[in-house]
Phi, psi and omega in degrees: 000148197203130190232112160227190184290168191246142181267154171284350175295336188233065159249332163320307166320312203275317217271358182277289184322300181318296174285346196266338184277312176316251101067313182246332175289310199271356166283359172282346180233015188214148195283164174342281184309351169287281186333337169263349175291326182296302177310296168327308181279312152349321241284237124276009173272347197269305153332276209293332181295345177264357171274316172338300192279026193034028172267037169221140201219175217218111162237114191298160179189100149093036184066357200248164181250117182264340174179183210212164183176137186255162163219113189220124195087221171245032183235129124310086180241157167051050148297121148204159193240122159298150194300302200286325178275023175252152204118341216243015168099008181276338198305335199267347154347271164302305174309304173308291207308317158299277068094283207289336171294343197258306185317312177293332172269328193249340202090318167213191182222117205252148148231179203217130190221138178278171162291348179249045200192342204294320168303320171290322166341287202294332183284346176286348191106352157325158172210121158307127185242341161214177178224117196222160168211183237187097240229107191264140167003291188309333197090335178314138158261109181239135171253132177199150188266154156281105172238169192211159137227175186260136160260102169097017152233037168002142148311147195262062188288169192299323176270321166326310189285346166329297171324297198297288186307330181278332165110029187238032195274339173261043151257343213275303196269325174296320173259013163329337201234030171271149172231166191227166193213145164226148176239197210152083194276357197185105194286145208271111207288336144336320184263319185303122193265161162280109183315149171304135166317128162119329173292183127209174187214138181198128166320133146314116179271202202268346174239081221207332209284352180279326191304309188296316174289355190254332172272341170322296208217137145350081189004311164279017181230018196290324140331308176282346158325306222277312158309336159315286195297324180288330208263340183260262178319339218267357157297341156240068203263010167294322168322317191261353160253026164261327196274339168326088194240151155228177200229109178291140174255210206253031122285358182093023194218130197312131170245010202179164173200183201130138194231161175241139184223155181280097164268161192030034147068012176231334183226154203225134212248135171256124194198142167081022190287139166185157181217120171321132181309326158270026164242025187268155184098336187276012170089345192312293209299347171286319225265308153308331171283311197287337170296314209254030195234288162007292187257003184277159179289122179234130040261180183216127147261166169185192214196127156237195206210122161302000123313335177285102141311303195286298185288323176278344163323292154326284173310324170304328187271295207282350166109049167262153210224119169285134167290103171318129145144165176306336204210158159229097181063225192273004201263123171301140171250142196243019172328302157306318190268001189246359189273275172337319159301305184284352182271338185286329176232335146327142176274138184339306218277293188338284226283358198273325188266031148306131153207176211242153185203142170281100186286193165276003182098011179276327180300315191305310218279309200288318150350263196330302187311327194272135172280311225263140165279125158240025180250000000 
């Protein structure tokens, strides 16, 4: 892959991907008139004066142009990947590449995150800093957040301070979006725990589900949860509200979640694990993998990041085994590129009881088969 500045000559280009993105992505999450409000603010007039100010770049693969990102200031704009060529690792590309020219320069990093970004956003270290709207021709109300992180200083969360110690605190937001896969043919009975006097776990109930997006993620993002749960879960919710559990503390208020999901209706999946932050240490989050593992269908799979420290350190006790091989579907396994991280911030013995396994290819396979992710 080769990223340069884009020329006015690769305004044609700049501007297909863009609209071609627009166009095929966003009716899934925006009424018309937005949608024609995006196309609209896109247009090439719109365009060619930020390649003029050379704050527009291109990224290549093979001679072919796969996706564009502008940077301008200390923001981040117009990231987009044509739709048949996303999946496949340009987006995060393109993000590092920004993230770090802005990052380096500035200290920080400013974006506008659509509905269709907003998730990745926040798993990168984003945070919402305003909330703005827009009042489209049509009468459509369109809303979207301004979000920031600090460059090279993450919240300062357990594994973030990992980072920090090992002397990796500016890897900790470029590699938020690497992914990594596990499997788990048989959970190791040995890691299992008992929940703490005072707690419980019970399937989410239906009207429940707002309660669940806000312990899924972080409160302001609990919107993009929900949009999940309509575009995913909600075709089968009788399913997902037997498989859904949350986990109570002893006022009666969610401290935890986790769920196992059939994805792409073929391989069964772990997702959506957190345990609130002012409940972290008590052992809860061992005591939920061990409830919802108990009863699962095996193998279990899932997709962590190598910022998760913590959580894969867990997952590793419980016998989950990273998955080898170049790809999961449309997705890079960044495997190779995260073990040297991880042998760095990890505690010795831990990363030594890591282990690794060749699946058969049902994850692979069922990935590959799907346009839309639920993995």
């Amino acid at each position: 892959m080769e990223i340069r500045k884009a020329s006015p000559a690769d305004l044609p280009m700049v501007g297909f991907i863009t609209r071609r993105t627009i166009q095929e992505v966003y009716p899934h999450y925006y009424p018309r008139g937005a949608v024609e409000f995006f196309l609209d603010w896109h247009k090439d007039k719109s365009i060619l004066p930020d390649i003029e100010r050379e704050e527009v770049y291109l990224l290549f693969d093979g001679g072919m142009a796969a996706g564009t990102v502008t940077l301008h200031g200390e923001e981040i704009t117009r990231l987009y990947v044509q739709p048949g060529l996303q999946g496949r690792g340009y987006g995060r590309a393109l993000l590092d590449f920004a993230e770090r020219s802005i990052g380096e320069r500035y200290g920080k990093i400013r974006l506008e995150a659509s509905l269709t970004a907003a998730v990745l956003y926040w798993k990168r270290g984003y945070r919402v800093v305003d909330t703005l709207t827009e009042t489209t021709e049509h009468g459509d109300v369109l809303c979207w957040d301004v979000m920031e992180k600090p460059w090279g200083s993450a919240n300062l969360c357990g594994d973030f301070d990992s980072f920090c110690k090992a002397g990796l605190a500016d890897l900790y937001g470029p590699i938020g979006n690497y992914n990594l896969f596990m499997s788990c043919e048989e959970p190791d009975p040995g890691a299992f725990r008992e929940l703490p006097e005072g707690y419980s776990i019970r399937p989410c109930w239906r009207d429940e589900v707002d309660l669940w997006a806000e312990t899924a993620a972080e409160k302001q993002y609990a919107p993009y949860v929900l949009d999940y749960y309509k575009r995913v879960y909600a075709k089968n919710e009788e399913e997902f509200f037997r498989r859904c559990l949350l986990l109570w503390d002893e006022s009666g208020r969610p401290a935890g979640t986790c769920l196992t999901w059939p994805a792409y209706g073929r391989v069964n999946t772990l997702g959506w694990f957190r345990v609130l932050p002012e409940h972290e240490g008590k052992g809860l989050g061992r005591a939920l993998l061990t409830k919802i593992l108990r009863g699962a269908d095996m193998p279990v799979y899932l997709h962590t990041q190598p910022t998760s420290v913590r959580a894969i350190k867990l997952y590793s006790d419980f016998g989950f085994r990273f998955i080898t091989g170049p790809a999961i579907g449309h997705r890079r396994n960044d495997l190779d590129l995260s073990l040297p991280l991880l042998r760095r911030v990890m505690a010795g013995a831990d990363y030594e009881r890591l282990r690794f396994t060749e699946t058969d290819g049902a994850l692979h396979n069922a990935a590959l088969s799907s346009e839309q992710s639920e993995f």
